[in-house]
C-alpha positions as CSV (number, residue, x, y, z in Angstrom):
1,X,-22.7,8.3,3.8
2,X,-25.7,10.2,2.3
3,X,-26.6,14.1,2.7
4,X,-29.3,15.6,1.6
5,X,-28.4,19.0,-0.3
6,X,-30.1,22.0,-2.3
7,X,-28.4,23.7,-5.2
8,X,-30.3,27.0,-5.2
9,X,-29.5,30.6,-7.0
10,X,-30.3,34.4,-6.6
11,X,-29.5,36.5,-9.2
12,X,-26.9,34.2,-10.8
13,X,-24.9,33.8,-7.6
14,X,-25.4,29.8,-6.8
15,X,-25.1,27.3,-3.2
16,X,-24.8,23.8,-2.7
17,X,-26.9,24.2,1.2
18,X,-27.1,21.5,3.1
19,X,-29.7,22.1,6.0
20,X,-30.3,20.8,9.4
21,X,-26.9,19.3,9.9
22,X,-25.9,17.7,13.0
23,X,-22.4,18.0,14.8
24,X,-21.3,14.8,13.6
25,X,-22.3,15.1,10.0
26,X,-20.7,18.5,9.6
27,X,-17.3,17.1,10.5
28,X,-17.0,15.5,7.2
29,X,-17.3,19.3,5.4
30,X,-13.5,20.9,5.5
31,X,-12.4,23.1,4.0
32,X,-10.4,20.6,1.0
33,X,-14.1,18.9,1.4
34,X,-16.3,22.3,0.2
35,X,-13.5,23.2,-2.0
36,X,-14.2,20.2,-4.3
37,X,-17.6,20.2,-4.0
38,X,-17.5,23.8,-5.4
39,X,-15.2,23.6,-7.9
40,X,-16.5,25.2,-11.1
41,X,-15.2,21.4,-12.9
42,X,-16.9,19.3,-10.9
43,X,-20.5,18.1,-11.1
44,X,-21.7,20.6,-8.5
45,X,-20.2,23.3,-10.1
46,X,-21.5,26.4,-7.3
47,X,-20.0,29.8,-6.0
48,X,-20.5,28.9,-2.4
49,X,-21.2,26.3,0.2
50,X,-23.5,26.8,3.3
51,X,-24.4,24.7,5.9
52,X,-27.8,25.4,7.8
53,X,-28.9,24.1,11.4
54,X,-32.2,24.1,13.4
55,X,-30.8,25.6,17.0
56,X,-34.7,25.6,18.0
57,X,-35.6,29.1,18.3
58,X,-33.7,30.6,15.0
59,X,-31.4,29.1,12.5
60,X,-27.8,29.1,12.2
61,X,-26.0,29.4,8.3
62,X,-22.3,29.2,8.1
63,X,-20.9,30.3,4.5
64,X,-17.9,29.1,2.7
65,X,-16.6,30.4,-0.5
66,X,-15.9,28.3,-3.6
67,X,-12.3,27.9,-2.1
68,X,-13.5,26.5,0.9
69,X,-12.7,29.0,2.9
70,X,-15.1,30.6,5.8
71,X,-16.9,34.0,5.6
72,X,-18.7,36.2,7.0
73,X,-22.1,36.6,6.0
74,X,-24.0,35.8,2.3
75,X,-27.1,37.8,1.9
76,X,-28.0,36.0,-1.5
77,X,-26.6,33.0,0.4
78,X,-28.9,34.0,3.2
79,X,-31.9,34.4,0.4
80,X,-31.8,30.8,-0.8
81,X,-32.3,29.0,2.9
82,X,-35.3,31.0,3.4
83,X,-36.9,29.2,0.5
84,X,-35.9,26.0,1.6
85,X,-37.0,26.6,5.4
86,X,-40.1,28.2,3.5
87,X,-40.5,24.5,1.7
88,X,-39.4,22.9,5.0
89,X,-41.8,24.5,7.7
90,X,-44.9,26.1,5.1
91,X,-44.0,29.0,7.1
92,X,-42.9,32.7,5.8
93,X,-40.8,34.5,8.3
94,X,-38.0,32.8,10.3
95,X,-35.0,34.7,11.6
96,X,-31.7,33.1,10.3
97,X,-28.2,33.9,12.3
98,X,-24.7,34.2,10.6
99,X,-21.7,34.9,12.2
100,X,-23.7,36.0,15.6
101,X,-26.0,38.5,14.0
102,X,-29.7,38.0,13.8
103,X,-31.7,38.4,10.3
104,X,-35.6,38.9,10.4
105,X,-36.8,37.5,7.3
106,X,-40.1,37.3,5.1
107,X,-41.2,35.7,2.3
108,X,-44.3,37.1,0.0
109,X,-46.4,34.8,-2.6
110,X,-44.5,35.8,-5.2
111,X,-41.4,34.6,-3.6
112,X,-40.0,37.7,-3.0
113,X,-37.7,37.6,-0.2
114,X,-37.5,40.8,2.6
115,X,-34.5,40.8,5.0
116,X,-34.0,42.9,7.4
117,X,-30.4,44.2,7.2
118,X,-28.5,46.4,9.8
119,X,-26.7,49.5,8.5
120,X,-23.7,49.1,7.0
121,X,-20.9,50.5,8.9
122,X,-18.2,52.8,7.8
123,X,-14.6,51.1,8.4
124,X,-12.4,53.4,6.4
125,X,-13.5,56.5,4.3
126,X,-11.7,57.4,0.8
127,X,-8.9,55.0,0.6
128,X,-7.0,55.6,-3.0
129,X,-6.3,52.2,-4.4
130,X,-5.1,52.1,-7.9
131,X,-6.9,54.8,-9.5
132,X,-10.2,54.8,-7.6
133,X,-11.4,56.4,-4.2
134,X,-13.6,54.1,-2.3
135,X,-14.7,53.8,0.9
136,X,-14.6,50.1,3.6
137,X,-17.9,49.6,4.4
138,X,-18.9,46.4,6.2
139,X,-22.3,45.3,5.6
140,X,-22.3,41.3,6.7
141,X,-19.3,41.3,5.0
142,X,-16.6,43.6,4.0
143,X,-16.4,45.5,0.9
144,X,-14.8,48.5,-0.8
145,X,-17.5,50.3,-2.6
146,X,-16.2,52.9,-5.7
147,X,-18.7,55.1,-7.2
148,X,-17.0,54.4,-10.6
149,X,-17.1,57.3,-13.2
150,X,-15.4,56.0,-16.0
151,X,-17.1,54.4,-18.3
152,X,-17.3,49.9,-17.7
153,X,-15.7,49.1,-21.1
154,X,-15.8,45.1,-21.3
155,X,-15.6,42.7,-18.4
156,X,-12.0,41.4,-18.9
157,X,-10.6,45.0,-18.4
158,X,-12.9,45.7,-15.4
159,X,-12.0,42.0,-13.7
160,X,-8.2,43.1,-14.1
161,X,-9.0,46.3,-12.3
162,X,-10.6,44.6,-9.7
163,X,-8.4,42.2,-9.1
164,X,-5.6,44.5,-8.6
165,X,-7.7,46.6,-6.0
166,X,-9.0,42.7,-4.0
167,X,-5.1,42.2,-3.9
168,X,-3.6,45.7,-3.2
169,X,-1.5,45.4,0.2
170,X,-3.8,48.0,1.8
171,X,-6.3,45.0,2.2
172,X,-3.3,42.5,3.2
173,X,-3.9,39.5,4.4
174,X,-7.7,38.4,4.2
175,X,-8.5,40.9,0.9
176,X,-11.6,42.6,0.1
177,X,-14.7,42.5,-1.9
178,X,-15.0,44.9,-4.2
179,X,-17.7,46.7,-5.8
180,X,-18.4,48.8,-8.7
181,X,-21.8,51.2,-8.7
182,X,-22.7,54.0,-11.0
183,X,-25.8,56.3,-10.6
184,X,-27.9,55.6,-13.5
185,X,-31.0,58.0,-12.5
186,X,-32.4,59.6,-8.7
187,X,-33.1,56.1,-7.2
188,X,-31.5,53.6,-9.9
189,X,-27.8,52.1,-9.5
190,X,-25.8,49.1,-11.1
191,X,-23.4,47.6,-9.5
192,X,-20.3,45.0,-10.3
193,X,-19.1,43.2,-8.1
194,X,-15.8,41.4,-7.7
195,X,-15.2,38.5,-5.1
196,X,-12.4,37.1,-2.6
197,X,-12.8,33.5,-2.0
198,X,-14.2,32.9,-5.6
199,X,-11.4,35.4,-7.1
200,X,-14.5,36.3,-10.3
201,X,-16.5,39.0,-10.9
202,X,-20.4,37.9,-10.0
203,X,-23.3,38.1,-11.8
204,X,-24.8,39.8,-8.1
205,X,-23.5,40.0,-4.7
206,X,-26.5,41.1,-2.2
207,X,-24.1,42.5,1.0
208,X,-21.8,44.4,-1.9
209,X,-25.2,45.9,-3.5
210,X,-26.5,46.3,-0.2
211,X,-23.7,48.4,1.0
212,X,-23.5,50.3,-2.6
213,X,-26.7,50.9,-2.2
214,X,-25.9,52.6,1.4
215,X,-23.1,54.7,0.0
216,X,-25.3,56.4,-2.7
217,X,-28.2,57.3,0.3
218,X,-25.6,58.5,2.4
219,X,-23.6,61.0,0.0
220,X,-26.8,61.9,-2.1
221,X,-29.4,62.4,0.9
222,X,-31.5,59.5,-1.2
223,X,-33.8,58.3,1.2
224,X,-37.0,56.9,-1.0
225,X,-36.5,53.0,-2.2
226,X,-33.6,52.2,-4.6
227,X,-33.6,49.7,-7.4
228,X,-30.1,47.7,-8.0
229,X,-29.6,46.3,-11.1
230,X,-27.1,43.6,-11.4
231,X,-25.9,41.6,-14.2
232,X,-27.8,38.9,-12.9
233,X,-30.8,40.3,-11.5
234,X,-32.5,43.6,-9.6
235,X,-32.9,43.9,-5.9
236,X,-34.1,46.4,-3.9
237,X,-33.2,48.3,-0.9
238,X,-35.4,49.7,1.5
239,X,-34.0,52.5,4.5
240,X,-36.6,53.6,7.3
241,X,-36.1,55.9,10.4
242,X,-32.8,57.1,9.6
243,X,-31.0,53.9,8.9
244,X,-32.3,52.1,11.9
245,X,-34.5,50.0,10.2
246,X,-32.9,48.4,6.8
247,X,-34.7,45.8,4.2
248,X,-33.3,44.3,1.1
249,X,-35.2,42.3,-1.2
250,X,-34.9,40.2,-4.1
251,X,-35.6,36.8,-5.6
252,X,-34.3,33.3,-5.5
253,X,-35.0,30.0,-6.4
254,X,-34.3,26.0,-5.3
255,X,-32.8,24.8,-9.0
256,X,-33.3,21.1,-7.4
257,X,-32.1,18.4,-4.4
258,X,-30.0,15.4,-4.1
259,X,-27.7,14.1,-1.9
260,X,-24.0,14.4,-1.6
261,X,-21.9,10.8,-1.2
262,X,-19.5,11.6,1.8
């Protein structure tokens, strides 16, 4: 069997998404299934896997990470199936559903993508893991967000960090994401990112920025737009009416199509 499939990116974080399944098609996607379709040596080679259907009114993503496990939410994830819907339909706002909560999205002719994004919601408020203070914010997904004041030093040393923190017993058994941000200038953060399921740091995580992004407004009384930079790429976040209404936006593209032998 035949299935049609995108590979798509934003901001270096990359999909195989396979859109308008049907129930018996998606049978054949388990988890063993995604997890060597994503596998960084085979000829897919992608961070995640998500699966997209038409339930007539809305759509419906499901998100797996590269080791075929199920989670939560993708905002970059959620990113790429507008463009293909956009490609799809020759429309520019659909509203997209993961894990039961609705997204109102929009796409300008630049291909700028504008979701609208509830507010992150505080789980747990400074929790000392290793040597850092962060805070459990879940924003989609669930991340511990730092506001790291030591200088980053090279990648290896900050991925050990990391690492340690994702697999600290404090976040036993499902783990955490874990972010990285440091305020650059009123306005301006950059955030690392490093995540369960893929066990890497990313070149961008949207829902990890997204929240970052939240816990600099929040403890700096920041309310005008703010501008993430990424090692991938820059987004920006948007908060209105005290928090109630929420928009991130960024870029992605549709790298190409094909279809996956089942």
């Amino acid at each position: 069997m035949k299935i049609p499939f995108y590979k798509c990116n934003s901001k270096g974080n990359d999909f195989i998404i396979v859109p308008f399944l049907n129930n018996y098609e998606s049978c054949f996607f388990t988890e063993k299934k995604i997890r060597e379709i994503c596998n960084y040596n085979s000829k897919y080679s992608t961070d995640g896997f998500i699966t997209l259907r038409n339930n007539g009114h809305n759509f419906k993503m499901d998100y797996y990470n590269n080791d075929g496990t199920w989670e939560t939410f993708c905002l970059n994830g959620l990113i790429c199936c507008v463009l293909i819907l956009e490609k799809k339909f020759n429309k520019n706002n659909f509203i997209i559903v993961s894990n039961k909560t609705k997204y109102n999205t929009q796409i300008d002719g630049s291909y700028n993508v504008k979701v609208q994004v509830k507010k992150p919601v505080y789980k747990k408020k400074n929790i000392h893991v290793e040597h850092v203070v962060g805070d459990y914010l879940d924003s989609g997904a669930k991340h511990l967000v730092v506001n790291y004041l030591d200088a980053w030093g090279d990648n290896i040393k900050l991925k050990s960090e990391m690492k340690k923190i994702r697999e600290n017993k404090l976040f036993y058994p499902s783990g955490i994401n874990v972010n990285f941000y440091k305020i650059l200038e009123p306005g301006l953060i950059q955030v690392k990112t490093y995540e369960k399921g893929i066990e890497e740091m990313m070149d961008s995580c949207a829902s990890g920025s997204f929240a970052s992004a939240y816990d600099y407004s929040m403890k700096n009384g920041y309310f005008d737009k703010i501008k993430i930079i990424n090692d991938g790429g820059n987004s920006e976040v948007v908060f209105e009416n005290n928090y109630k209404e929420n928009f991130f936006l960024s870029k992605g593209e549709i790298e190409y199509n094909g279809e996956l032998e089942i």
